[in-house]
ROSE-4610 file (N, C-alpha, C; in Angstrom, 1 decimal, always signed):
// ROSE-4610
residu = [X/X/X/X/X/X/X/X/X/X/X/X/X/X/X/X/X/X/X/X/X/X/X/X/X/X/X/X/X/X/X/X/X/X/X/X/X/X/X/X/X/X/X/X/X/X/X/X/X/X/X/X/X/X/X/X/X/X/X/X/X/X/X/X/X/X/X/X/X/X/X/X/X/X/X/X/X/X/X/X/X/X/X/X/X/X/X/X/X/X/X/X/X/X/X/X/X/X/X/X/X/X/X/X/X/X/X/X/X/X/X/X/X/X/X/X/X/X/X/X/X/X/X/X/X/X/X/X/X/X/X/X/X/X/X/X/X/X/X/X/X/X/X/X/X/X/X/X/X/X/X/X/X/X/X/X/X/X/X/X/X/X/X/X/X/X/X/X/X/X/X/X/X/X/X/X/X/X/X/X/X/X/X/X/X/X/X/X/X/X/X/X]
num = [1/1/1/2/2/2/3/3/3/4/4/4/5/5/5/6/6/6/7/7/7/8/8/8/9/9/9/10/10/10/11/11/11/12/12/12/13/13/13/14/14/14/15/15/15/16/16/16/17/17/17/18/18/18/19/19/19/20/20/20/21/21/21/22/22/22/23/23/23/24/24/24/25/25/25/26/26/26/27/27/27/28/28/28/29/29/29/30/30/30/31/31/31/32/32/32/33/33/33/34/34/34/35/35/35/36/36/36/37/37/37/38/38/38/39/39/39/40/40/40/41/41/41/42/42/42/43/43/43/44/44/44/45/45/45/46/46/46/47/47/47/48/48/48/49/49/49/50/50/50/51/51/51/52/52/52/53/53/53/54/54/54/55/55/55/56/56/56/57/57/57/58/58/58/59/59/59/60/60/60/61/61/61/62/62/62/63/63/63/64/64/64]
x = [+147.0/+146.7/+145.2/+144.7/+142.9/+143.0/+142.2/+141.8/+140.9/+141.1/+140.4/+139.7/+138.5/+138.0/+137.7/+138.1/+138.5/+136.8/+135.9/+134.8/+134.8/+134.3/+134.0/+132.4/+131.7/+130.4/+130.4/+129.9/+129.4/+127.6/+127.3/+126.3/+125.8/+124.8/+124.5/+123.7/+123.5/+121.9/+121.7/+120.8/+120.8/+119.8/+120.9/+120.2/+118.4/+117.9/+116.3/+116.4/+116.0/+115.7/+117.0/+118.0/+119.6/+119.4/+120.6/+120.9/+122.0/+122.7/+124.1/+123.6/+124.8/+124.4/+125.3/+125.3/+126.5/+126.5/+128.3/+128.2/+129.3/+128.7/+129.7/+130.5/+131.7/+132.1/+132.7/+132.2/+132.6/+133.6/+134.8/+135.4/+135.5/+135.2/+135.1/+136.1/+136.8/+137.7/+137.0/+136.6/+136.0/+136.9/+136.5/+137.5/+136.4/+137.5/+136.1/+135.2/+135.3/+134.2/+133.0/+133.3/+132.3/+131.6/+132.1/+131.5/+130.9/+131.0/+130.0/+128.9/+129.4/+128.1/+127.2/+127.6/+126.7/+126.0/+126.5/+126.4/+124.9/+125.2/+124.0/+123.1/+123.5/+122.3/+121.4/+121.3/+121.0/+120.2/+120.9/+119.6/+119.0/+119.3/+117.9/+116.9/+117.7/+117.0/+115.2/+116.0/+115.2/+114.5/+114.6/+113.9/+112.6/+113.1/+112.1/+110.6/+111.3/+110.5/+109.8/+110.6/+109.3/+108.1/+108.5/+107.7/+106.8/+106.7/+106.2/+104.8/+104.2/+102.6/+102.3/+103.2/+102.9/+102.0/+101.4/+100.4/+101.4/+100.9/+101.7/+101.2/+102.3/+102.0/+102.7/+101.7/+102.4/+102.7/+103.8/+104.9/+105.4/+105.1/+105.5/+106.8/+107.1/+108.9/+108.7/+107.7/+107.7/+107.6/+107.0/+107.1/+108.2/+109.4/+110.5/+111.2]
y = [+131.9/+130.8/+130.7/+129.7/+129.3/+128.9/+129.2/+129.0/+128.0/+126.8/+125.1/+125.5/+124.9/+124.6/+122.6/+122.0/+120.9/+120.5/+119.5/+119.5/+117.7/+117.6/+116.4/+115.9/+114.8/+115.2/+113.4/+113.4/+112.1/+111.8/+110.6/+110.4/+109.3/+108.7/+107.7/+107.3/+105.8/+105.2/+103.8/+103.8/+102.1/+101.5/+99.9/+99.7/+98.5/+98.4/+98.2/+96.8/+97.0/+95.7/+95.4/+95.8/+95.6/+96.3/+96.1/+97.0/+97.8/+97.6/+98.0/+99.2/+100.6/+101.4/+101.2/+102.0/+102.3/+104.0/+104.1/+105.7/+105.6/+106.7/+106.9/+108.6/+108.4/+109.5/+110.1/+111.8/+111.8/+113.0/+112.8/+114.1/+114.6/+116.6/+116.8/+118.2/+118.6/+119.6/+120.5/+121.5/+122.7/+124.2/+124.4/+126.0/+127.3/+128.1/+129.6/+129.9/+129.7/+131.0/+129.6/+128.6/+127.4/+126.9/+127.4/+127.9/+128.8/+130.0/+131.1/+131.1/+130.3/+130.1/+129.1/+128.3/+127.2/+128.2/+129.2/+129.8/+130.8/+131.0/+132.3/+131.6/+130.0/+129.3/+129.3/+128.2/+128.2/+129.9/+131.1/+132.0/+132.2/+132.2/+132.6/+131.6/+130.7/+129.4/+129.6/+130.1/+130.8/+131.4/+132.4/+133.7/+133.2/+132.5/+131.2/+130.9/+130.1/+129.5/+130.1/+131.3/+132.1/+132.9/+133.4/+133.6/+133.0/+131.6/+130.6/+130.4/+131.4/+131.2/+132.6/+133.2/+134.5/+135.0/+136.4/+136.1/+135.9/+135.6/+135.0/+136.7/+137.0/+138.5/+138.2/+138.0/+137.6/+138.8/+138.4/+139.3/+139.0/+139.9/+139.5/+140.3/+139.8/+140.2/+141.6/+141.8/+143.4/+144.7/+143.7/+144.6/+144.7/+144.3/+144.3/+145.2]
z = [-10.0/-9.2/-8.8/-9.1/-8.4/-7.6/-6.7/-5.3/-5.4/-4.8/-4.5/-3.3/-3.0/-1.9/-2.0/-0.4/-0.6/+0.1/-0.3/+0.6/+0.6/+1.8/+2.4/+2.6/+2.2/+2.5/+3.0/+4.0/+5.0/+5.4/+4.5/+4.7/+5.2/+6.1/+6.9/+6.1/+5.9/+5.8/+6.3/+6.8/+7.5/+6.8/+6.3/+5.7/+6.3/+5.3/+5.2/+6.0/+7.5/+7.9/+8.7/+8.6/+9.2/+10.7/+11.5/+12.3/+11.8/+11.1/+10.6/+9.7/+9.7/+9.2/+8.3/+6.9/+6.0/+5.7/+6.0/+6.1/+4.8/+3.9/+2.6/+2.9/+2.1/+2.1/+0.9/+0.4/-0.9/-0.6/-1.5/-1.6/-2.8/-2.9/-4.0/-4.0/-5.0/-5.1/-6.1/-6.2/-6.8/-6.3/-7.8/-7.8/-7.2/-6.5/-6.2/-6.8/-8.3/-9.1/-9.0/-9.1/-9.0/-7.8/-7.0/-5.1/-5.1/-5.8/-5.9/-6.7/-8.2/-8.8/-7.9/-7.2/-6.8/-5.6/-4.7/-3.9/-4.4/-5.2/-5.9/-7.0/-7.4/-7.8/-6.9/-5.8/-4.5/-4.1/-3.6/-3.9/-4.5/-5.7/-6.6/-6.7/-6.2/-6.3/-5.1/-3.7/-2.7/-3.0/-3.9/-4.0/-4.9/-5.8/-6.8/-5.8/-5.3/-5.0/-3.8/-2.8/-2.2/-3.4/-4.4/-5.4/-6.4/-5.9/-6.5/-6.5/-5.2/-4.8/-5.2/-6.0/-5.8/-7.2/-7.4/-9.1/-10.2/-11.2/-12.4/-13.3/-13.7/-14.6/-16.4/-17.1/-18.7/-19.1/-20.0/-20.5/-22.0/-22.6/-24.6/-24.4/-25.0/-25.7/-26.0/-26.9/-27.0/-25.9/-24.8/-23.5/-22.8/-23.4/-22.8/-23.5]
């Protein structure tokens, strides 16, 4: 059996010049291992980009 996670995501935007706001709402059903990938995309994703001002060190294939 896969384990579902059920998500709800509610977003406001008012529109340009209106008083009236329009709120949308999406629902999305995703399985566990696709909550973790997205979960540990998102860190590395972190880690990226704190290392992004950091020195640049080139690397050939052979040094691997």
């Amino acid at each position: 059996m896969t384990a579902l996670a059920k998500i709800t995501t509610v977003s406001v935007r008012r529109e340009r010049g209106g008083s009236h706001a329009r709120r949308t709402m999406s629902k999305v059903t995703v399985s566990k291992l696709q909550l973790q990938e997205a979960i540990e995309d998102a860190q590395l994703n972190a880690i990226a980009d704190e290392r992004a001002a950091g020195p640049f060190v080139r690397v050939s294939l052979d040094d691997l």
